[in-house]
C-alpha positions as CSV (number, residue, x, y, z in Angstrom):
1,X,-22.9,26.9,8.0
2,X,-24.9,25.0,4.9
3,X,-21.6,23.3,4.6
4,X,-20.7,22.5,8.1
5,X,-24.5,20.7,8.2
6,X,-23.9,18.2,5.3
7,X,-20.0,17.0,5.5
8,X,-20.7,15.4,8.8
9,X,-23.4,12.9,7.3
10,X,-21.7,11.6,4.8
11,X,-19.0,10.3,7.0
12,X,-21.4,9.0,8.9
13,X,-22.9,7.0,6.0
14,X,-19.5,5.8,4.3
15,X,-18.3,4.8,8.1
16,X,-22.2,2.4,7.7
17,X,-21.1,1.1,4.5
18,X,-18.0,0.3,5.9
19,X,-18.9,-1.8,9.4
20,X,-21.3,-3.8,6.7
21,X,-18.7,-4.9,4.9
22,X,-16.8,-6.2,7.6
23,X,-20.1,-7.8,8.9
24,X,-20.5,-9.3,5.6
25,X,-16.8,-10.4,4.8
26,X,-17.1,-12.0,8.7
27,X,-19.9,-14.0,8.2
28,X,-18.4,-14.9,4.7
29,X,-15.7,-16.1,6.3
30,X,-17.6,-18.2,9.1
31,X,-19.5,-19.7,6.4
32,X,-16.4,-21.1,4.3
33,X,-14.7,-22.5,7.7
34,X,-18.3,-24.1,8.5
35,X,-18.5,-26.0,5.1
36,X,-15.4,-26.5,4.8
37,X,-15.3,-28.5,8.5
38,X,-18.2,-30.2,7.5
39,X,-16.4,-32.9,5.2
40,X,-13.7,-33.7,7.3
41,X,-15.4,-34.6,10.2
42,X,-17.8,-37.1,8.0
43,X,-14.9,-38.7,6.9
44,X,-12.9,-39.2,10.5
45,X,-16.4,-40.7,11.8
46,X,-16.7,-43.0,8.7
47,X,-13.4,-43.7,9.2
48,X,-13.6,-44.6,13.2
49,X,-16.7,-46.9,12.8
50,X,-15.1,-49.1,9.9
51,X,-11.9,-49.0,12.5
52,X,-14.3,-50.3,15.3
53,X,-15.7,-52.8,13.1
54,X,-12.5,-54.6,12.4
55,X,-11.4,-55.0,16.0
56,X,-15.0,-55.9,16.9
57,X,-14.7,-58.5,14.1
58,X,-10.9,-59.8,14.8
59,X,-12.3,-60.1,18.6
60,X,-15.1,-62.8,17.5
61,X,-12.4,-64.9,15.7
62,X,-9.8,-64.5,18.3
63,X,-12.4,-65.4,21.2
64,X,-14.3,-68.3,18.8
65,X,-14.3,-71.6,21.2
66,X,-15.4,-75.2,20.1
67,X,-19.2,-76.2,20.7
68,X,-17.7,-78.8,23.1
69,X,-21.6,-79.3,23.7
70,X,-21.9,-81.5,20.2
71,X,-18.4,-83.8,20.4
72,X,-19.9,-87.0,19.4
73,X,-18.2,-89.7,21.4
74,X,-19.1,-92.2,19.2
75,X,-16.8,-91.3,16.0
76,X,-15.0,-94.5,14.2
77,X,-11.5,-95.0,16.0
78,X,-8.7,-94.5,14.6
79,X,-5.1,-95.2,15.6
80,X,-2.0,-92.8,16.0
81,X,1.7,-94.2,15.8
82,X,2.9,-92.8,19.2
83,X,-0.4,-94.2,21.3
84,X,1.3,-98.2,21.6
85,X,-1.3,-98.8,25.0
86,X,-3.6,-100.6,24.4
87,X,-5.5,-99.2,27.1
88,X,-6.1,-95.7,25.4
89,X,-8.8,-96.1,22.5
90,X,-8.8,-93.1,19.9
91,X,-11.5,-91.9,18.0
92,X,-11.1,-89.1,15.2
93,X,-12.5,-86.9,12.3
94,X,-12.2,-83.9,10.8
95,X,-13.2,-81.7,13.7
96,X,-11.7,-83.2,16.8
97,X,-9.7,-86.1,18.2
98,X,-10.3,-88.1,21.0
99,X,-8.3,-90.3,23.6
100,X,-10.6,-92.2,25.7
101,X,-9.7,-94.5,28.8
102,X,-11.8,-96.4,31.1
103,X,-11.8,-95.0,34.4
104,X,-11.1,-98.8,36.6
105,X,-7.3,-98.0,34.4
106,X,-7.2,-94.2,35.6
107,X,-9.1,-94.3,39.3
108,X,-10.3,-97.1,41.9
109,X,-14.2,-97.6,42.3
110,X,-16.0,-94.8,43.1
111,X,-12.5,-92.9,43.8
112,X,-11.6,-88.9,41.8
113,X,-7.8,-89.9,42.8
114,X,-5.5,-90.8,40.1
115,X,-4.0,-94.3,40.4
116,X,0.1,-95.1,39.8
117,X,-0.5,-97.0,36.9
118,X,-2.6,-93.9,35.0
119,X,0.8,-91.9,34.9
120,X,1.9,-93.7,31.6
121,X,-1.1,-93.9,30.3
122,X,-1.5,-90.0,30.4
123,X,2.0,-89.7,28.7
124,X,1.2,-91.1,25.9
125,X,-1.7,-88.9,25.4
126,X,0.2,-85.8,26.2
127,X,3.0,-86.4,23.8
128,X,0.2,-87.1,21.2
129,X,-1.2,-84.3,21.9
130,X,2.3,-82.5,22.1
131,X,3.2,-84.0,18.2
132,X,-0.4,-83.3,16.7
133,X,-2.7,-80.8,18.3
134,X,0.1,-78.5,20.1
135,X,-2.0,-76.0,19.5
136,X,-5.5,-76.9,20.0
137,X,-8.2,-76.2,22.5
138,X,-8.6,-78.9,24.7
139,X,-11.6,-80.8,26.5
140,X,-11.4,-83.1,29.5
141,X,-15.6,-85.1,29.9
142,X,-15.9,-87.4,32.5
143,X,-18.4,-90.2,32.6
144,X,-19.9,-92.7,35.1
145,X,-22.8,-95.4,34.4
146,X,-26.3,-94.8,35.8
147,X,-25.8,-96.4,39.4
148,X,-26.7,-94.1,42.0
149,X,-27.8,-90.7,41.8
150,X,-27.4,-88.5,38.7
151,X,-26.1,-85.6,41.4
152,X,-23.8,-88.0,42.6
153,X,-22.5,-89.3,39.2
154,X,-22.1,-85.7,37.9
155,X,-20.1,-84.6,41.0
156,X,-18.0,-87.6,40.6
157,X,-17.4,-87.1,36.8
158,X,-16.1,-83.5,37.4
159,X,-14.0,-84.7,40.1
160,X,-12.5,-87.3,38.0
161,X,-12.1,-85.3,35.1
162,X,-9.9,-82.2,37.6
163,X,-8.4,-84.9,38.4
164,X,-6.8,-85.2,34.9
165,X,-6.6,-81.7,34.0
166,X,-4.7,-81.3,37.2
167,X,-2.0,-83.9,36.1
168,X,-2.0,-82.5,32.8
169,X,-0.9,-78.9,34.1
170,X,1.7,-80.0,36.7
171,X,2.9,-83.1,34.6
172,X,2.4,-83.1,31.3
173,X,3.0,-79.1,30.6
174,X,-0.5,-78.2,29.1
175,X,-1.0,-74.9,29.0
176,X,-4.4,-74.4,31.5
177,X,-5.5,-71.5,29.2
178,X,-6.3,-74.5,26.4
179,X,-7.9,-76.9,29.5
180,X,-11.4,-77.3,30.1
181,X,-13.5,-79.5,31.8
182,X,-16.9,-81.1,31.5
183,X,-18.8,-83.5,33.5
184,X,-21.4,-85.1,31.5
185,X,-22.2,-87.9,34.5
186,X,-24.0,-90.8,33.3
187,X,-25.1,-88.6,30.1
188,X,-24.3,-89.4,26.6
189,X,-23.4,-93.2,27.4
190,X,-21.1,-94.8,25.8
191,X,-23.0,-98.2,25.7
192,X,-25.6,-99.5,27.2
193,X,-26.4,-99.2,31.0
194,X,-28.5,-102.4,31.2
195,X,-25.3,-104.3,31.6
196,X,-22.2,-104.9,33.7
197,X,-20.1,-104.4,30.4
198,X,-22.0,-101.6,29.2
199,X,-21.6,-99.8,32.4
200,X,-18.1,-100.6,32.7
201,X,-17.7,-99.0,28.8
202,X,-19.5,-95.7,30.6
203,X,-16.9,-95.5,33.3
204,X,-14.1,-93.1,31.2
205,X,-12.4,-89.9,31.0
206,X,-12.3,-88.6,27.9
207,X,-9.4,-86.3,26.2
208,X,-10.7,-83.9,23.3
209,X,-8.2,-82.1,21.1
210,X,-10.6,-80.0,18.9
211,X,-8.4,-80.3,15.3
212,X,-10.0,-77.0,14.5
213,X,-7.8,-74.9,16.3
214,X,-4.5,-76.9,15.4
């Protein structure tokens, strides 16, 4: 019976020894696969924030305009081979072009609509723009002298500056993507405002091909 009384226990105690093993050989196990996740998944995030980076950065160049807020309209002329009218005055430097034309030659007094003899003068500037800045972002100001109200003056530069862009999309082929327009009224002037001359000088559309984005 002495017998009988002592075989049981030591199964009991080997079958202990043996469910801690397996406890201890499972949480061996989860330990390795933790660490062993760890690294990888440092690396992937790395990875995916140096990937975000460069899109982020590629965006800001790809969606980089012109500060058409600083064009200085009063840059030394210049004078292209394909631009013959006299008409059309062109200014240049190493940031942007421009093709300037008084608006009595584009629209009649006080008038946004384009006049018959604008057309050729609008050629011209379109296959300038065609040979030199095909590629360029483009700006379309218009100006008026100080006469009137600066409400008015503004309205009618934007209208006469549409007026261009418009012919420039369904005439001259511009793609309307590289168009813009801004109305700077009797802002910036040209010349002075205190005379008939002056004031007729402030009267203009003006074309701006920033050279940047040739």
């Amino acid at each position: 019976m002495a017998q009988l009384d002592v075989q049981p226990k030591r199964k009991g105690s080997v079958l202990i020894w043996i469910i801690f093993a397996i406890i201890a050989i499972a949480i061996a196990v989860l330990l390795y696969k933790g660490c062993n996740r760890s690294a990888p998944l440092k690396i992937a995030t790395t990875d995916t924030v140096a990937t975000d980076t460069a899109i982020k950065d590629s965006n800001v160049i790809v969606t980089t305009q012109p500060d058409w807020n600083a064009v200085d309209f009063n840059i030394p002329k210049t004078s292209y081979d394909e631009v013959t009218d006299t008409a059309i005055i062109v200014k240049g430097n190493d940031k942007y072009a421009i093709y300037s034309i008084g608006e009595n030659i584009l629209f009649a007094a006080n008038e946004s609509t384009l006049q018959p003899t604008a057309e050729e003068k609008l050629k011209q500037i379109t296959a300038s723009l065609a040979k030199r800045y095909k590629t360029a972002a483009i700006a379309i100001y218009g100006h008026t002298d100080s006469v009137g109200l600066a409400s008015d003056n503004k309205n009618l530069g934007e209208d006469r500056a549409n007026a261009v862009k418009d012919w420039l999309l369904t005439k001259g082929g511009i793609d309307g993507g590289k168009l813009s327009i801004h109305s700077l009224g009797e802002k910036k002037p040209l010349a002075t405002n205190a005379t008939e001359k002056g004031r007729a000088q402030n009267r203009s559309v003006e074309i701006v091909a920033f050279t940047d984005n040739k």
